[in-house]
N, C-alpha and C positions, 0 to 999 in steps of 0.2 A: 484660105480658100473656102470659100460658100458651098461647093460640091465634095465630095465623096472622091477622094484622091486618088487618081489613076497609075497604073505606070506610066502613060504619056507625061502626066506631071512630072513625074520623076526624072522620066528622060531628058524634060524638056528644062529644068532645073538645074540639073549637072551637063547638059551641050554632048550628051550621047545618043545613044538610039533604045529605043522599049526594051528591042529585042535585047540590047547589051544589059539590060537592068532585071529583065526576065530571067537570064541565063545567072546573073549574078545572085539575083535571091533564091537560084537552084544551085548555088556554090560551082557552077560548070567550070572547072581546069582553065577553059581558056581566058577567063575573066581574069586582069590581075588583083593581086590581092589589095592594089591601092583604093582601086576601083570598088571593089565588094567591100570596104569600109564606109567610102563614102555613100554608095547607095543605104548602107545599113545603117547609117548617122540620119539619112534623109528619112529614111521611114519610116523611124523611130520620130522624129522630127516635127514629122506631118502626121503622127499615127496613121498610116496607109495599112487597109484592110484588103486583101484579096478578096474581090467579087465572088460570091459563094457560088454562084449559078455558073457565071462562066468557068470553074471549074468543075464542076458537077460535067457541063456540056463536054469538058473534055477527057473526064474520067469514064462517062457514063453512068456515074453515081448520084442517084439527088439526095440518099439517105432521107426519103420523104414514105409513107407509108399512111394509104388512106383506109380509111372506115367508114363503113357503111351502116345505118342506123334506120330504122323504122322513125324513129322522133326521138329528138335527145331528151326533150322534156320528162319522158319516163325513168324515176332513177333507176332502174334496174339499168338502164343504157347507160345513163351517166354513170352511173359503179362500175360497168363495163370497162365504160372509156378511162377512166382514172388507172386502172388496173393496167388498161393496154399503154398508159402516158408513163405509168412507172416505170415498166420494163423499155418502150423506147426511148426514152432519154436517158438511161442507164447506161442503150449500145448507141448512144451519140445518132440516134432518127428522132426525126420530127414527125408528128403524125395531123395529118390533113383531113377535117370532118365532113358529113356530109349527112343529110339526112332524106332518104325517098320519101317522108310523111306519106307511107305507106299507098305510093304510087306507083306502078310499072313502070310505065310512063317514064317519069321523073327517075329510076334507078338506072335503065336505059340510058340518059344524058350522063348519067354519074359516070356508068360505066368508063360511057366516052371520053367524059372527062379526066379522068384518071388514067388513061392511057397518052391521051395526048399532054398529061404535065406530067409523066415522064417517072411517075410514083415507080415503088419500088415493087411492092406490093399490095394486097388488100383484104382486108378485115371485114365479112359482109352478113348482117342480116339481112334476110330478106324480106321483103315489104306482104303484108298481106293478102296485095291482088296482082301476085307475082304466078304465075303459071306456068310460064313459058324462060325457057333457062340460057338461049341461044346468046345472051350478051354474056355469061358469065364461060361459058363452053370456048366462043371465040378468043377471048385472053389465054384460056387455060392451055390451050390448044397453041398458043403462041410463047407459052411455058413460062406464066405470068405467073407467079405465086399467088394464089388463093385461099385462106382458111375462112371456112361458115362457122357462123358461133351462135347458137341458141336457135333461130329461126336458118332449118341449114336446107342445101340440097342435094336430097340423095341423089339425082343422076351424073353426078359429076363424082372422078374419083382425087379428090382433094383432101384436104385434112380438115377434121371438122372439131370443134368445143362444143358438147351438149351437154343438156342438165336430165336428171334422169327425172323425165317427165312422170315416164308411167309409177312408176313406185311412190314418189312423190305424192299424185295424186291418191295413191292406193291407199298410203299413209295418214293423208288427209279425210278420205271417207272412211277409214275403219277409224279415227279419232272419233268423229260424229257418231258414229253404231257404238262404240262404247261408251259414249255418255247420253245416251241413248233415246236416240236420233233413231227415226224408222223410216220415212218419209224424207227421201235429200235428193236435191233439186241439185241440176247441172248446168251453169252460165256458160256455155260452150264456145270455146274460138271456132275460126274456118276449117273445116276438116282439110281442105287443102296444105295448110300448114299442119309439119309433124307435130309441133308444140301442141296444137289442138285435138289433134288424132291421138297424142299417144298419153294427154289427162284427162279426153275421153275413154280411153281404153282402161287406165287404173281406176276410175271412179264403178265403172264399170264393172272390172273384176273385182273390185272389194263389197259388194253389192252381190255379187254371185258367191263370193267365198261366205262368206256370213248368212245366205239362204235369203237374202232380200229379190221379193224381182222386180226387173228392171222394166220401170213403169215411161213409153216414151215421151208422155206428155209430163216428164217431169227434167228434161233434155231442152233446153234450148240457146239457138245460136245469141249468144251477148256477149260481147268484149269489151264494152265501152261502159263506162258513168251515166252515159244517156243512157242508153240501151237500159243497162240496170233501172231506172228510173221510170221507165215506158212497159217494161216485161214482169216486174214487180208485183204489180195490184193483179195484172192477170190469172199471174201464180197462183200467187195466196186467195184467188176467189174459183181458185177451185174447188170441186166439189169434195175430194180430200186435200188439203192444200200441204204443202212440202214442210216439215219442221225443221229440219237443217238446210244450207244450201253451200254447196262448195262452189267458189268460183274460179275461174280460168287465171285469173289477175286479182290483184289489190284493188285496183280503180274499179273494176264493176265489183268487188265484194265490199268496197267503201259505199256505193252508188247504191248497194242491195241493200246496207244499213241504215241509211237514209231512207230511202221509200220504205222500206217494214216500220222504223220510224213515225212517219207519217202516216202510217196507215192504223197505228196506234199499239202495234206488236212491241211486248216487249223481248228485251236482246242481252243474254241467251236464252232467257225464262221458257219464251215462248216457240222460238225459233234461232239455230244458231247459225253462225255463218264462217265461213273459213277461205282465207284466198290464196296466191301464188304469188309470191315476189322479196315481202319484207322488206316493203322500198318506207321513205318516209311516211306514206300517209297510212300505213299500219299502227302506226304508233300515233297520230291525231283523231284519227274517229272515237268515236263513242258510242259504246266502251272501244276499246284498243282493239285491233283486229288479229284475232289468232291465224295466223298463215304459213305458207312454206316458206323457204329461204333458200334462193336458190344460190348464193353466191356470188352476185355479179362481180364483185372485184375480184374473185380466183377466175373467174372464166375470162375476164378482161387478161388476165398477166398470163394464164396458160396459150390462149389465142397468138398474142404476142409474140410468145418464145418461140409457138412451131411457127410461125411465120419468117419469123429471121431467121433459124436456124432453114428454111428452106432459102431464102434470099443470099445465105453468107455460104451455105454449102449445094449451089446450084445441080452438081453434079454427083450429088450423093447416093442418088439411087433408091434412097429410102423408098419406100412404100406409103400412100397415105395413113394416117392413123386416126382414127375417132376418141378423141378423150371424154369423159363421160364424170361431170362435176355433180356428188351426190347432194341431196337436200336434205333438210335439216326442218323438221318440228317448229315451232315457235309458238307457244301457249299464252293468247292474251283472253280478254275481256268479254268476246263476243260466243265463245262454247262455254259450255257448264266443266266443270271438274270430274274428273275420272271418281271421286266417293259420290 
């Protein structure tokens, strides 16, 4: 046979009926036992696979679980996603991607989408001109499993994986003040997003804890490679220009060593820099880029587990819970040394 072997085939093979062949590959009493040999001879035969869907459709199970992504191209999300693929194929789910490339818009359709193929659950960062919550509210509200992971939303009370932004940041500005950095400049994400609120808020406080004041024309919104590359020369052509610069991300603190770069700064000599993430392109700039590490493969596999564990034990009553993945240092090329 050319096609994907049904039980009609089967039936129609041995001069019985589906239903007699259905019942037989459920071992049912009333089948006899001559019968369930031969069906079992035929299956094996034809290797006949039960349709995965059409049983799902009659279980109510798809064991399918989607994620939601700003853009997968960022390894922080790819380490996410690896994390989240370990733990579901461990409990026998498949996981379905999806990316809003940081559109409302486009997360809106996702939503939809995932509701209507019948997912299990969802895994969701949210996109950066995301404002408005009413597509994730109406799922939750129809007692859909939800966990936010890294970009989360607080109005909702769901379970969420964050990275501890603010300390994170704290950590990274007081590195710059002791190797001493006076003047540190801030690549800032959308305040709208907590991620950006809350390593504006550490950069911040470690700037007040150490007696620096906080100068605001030394604050500005960049997230991006471009961005870094366009807000750069402005910087540095201030009339006190920034000696450190912390950024939000790897990709504008890779973006930031380039134009200093180009502008003929050298790095850390002259100016140092420091990012958020520890995805690959930390380790290919020049010099190597000292950043934070937030862990994307523990926040991918913690994500994971509270979400099945809400999926397998529907009725448990639990309470949401915020898990809270600490960061970690990571000392490369582009800061001076603590002597």
């Amino acid at each position: 046979m050319s096609h994907a072997v049904t039980i009609k085939d089967i039936a129609r093979e041995l001069g019985v009926s589906p239903s007699t062949v259905s019942r037989a590959l459920k071992d049912h009493p009333d089948i006899s036992t001559a019968t369930k040999k031969q069906v079992k001879e035929l299956v094996e035969k034809l290797k006949y696979k039960p349709n995965a869907i059409a049983l799902s459709l009659r279980s109510q199970k798809t064991n399918v679980i989607s994620v939601i992504v700003p853009q997968i191209v960022h390894h922080f999300f790819s380490s996410v996603i690896s994390g989240i693929e370990e733990v579901a194929q461990a409990n026998g789910y498949n996981v379905m991607i999806f990316q809003s490339n940081e559109q409302y818009e486009r997360e809106l359709e996702i939503m939809q989408a995932i509701e209507y193929n019948r997912a299990e659950g969802a895994l969701v960062s949210i996109s950066k001109t995301t404002r408005s919550f009413s597509h994730f509210r109406e799922l939750a509200e129809k007692n859909f499993p939800i966990v936010f992971f890294d970009r989360v939303c607080e109005e909702l009370e769901t379970d969420k994986v964050i990275v501890d932004d603010f300390n994170g940041a704290m950590n990274a500005v007081e590195y710059l003040i002791k190797t001493g950095c006076k003047r540190i400049a801030h690549l800032a994400a959308p305040q709208n997003l907590l991620i950006g609120y809350h390593r504006k808020r550490g950069y911040i406080s470690a700037l007040e804890k150490n007696g620096i004041e906080v100068d605001d024309d030394l604050i500005v919104k960049c997230d991006t490679i471009e961005e870094a590359a366009a807000i750069i020369p402005g910087l540095m052509g201030l009339k006190d220009p920034p000696d450190g610069i912390f950024a939000v991300n790897d990709m504008t603190a890779a973006g930031s060593v380039n134009a200093l770069k180009k502008l003929g700064y050298k790095i850390p000599e002259k100016v140092s820099v420091i990012g958020f993430t520890d995805g690959l392109v930390s380790t290919v700039t020049d010099p190597p880029l000292t950043t934070i590490s937030q862990h994307g493969f523990e926040i991918g596999k913690k994500s994971a587990e509270m979400l099945l564990d809400r999926i397998m034990h529907p009725d448990s009553g639990k309470k949401p819970t915020t898990e809270v993945i600490k960061t970690e240092l990571i000392v490369r090329g582009t800061t001076r040394s603590l002597s």
